[in-house]
C-alpha positions as CSV (number, residue, x, y, z in Angstrom):
1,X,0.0,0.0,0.0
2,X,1.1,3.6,-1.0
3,X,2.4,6.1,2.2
4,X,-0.3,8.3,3.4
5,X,-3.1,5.0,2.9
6,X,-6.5,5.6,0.9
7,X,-6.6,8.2,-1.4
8,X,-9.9,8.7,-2.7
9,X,-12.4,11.5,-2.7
10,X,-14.1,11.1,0.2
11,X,-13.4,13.2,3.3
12,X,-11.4,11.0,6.5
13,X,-14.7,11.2,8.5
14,X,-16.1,9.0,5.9
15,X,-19.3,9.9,3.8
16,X,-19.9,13.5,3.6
17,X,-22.4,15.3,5.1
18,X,-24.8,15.7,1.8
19,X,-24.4,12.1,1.0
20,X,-25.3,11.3,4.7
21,X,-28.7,13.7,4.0
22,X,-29.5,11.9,1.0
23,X,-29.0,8.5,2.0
24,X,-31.6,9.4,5.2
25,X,-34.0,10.8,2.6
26,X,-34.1,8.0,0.8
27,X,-34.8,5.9,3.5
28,X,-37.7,7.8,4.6
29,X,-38.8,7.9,1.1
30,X,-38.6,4.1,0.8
31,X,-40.5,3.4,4.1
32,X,-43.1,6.0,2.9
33,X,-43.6,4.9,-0.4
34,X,-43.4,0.8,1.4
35,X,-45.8,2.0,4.2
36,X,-48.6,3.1,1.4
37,X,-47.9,0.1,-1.4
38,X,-48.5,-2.1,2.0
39,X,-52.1,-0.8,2.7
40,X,-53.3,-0.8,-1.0
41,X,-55.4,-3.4,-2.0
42,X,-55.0,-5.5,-5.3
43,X,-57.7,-8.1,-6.7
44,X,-57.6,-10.5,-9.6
45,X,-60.3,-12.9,-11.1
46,X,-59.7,-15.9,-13.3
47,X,-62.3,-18.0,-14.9
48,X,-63.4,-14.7,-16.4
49,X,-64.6,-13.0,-13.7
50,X,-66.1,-16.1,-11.6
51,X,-63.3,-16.4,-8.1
52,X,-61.9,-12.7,-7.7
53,X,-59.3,-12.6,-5.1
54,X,-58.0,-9.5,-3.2
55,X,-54.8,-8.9,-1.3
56,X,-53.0,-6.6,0.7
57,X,-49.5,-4.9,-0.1
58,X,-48.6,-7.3,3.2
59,X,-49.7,-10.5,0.8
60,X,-52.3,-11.4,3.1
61,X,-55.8,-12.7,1.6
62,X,-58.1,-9.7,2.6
63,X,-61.4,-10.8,0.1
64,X,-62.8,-13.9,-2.0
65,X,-65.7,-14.0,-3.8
66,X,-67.2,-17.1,-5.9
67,X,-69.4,-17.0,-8.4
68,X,-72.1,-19.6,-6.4
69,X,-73.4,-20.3,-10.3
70,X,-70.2,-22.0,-10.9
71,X,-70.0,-24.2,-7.5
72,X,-70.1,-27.8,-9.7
73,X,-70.0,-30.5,-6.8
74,X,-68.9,-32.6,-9.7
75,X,-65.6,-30.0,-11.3
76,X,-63.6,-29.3,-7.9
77,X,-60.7,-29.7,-9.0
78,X,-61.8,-26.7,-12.0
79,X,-62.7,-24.3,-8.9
80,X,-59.7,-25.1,-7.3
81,X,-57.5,-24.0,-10.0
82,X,-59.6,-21.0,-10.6
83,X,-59.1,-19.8,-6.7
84,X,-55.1,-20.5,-7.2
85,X,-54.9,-18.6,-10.2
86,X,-56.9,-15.5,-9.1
87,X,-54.7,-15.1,-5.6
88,X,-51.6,-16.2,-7.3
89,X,-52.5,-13.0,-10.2
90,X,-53.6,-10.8,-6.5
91,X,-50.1,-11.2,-5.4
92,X,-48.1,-10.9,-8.1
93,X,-49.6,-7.4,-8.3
94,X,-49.1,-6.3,-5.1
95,X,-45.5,-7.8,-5.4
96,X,-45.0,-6.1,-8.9
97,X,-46.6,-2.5,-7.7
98,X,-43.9,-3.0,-4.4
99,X,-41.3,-3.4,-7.1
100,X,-42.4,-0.4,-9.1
101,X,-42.8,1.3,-6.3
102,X,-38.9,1.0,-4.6
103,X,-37.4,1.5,-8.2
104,X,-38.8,4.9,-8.5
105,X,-36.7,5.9,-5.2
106,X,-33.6,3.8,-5.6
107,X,-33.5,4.2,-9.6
108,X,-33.6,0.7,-10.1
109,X,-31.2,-0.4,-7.7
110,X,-32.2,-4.0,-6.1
111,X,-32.2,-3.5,-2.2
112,X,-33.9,-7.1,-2.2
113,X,-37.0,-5.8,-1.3
């Protein structure tokens, strides 16, 4: 190593003060932004329009409706798939509008949120 040790461009104390500020800011921005995408809602249907599920931004199951003119004793297994695919669709909008969301503040960096 070179006398006099590291020789970049940040100050000895470590990250300067304005880079400290915008770090914080972008925190706050993050659990703000985080905080609201969490209390939206987000609902799917599959089976065009028959189950409809809703979710929180928290990927909990808030709401589920079914069609009772489709409740076929004898097709289950076709409900079954229906309810999957409607929550499955639920969540992967809440997840994708929580992605959206962070990469508007971190400008597309992945903080594995």
């Amino acid at each position: 190593m070179a006398k006099g040790g590291f020789r970049g461009s940040m100050p000895r104390g470590g990250m300067n003060m304005n880079m400290l500020k915008q770090a914080q800011k972008m925190q706050q921005d993050l659990l703000k932004i985080q905080e609201e995408l969490e209390n939206k809602e987000y609902t799917a249907s599959a089976g065009g329009g028959v189950v409809t599920a809703t979710v929180s931004g928290k990927r909990e199951l808030m709401a589920f409706e079914i069609d009772p003119d489709v409740v076929d004793p004898e097709d289950v297994e076709m409900l079954q798939d229906m309810v999957i695919a409607a929550v499955n669709e639920a969540l992967r909008k809440a997840e994708s509008a929580m992605a959206e969301g962070m990469s508007k503040i971190t400008g597309g960096i992945n903080l594995g949120f």
